[in-house]
N, C-alpha and C positions, 0 to 999 in steps of 0.2 A: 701624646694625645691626638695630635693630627692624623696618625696613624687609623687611628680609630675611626675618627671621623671622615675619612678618605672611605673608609671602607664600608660605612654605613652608609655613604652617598651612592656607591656602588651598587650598594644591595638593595636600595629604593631604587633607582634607575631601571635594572633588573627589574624587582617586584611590578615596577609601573609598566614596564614591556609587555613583559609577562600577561597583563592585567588586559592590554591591548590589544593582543592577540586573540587570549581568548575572547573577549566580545567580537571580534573579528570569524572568528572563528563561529562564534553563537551566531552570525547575523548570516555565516553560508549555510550555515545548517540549516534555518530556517527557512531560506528562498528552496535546499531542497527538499524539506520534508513538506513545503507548497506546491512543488512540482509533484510529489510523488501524490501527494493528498490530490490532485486535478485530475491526473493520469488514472487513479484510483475510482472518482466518480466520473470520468469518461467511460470508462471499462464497466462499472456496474448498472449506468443508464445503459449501454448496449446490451446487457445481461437479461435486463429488464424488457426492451422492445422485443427480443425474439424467446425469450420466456412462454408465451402466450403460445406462439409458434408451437416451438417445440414440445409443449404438452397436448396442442390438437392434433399433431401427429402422432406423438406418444397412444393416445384414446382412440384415435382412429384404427392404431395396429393392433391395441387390446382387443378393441372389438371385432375385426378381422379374425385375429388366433382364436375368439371366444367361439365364434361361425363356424370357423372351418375345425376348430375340435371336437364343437358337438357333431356337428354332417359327419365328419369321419370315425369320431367313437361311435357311432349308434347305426351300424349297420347292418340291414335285416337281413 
């Protein structure tokens, strides 16, 4: 019977490691899936400030190609 008992104590010590790590393991994942979630909305607030930008030049070039295709289809 000691036998047995030897090796049950084994396998909770085990199990309880085990048990250790992973939450060990949960608490880095979380610090990086905080860094990636930061990096995340830094990167989409910059998206946002030149957004505005880049469609008034977008509208700008529209209406430039709109000009210069009508002046140059319609030639008398």
């Amino acid at each position: 019977m000691p036998d047995i008992d030897c090796r049950v104590a084994k396998l909770e010590q085990r199990i309880d490691s085990l048990i250790k790590e992973l939450n060990e393991d949960k608490a880095d994942n979380k610090e990086a899936l905080d860094r990636i979630e930061q990096n995340l909305n830094s990167v989409l607030e910059k998206i946002a400030k030149y957004q505005g930008f880049a469609g008034g030049i977008m509208f700008v070039m529209g209406g430039v190609y709109t000009v210069a295709t009508y002046f140059f289809n319609n030639k008398p």
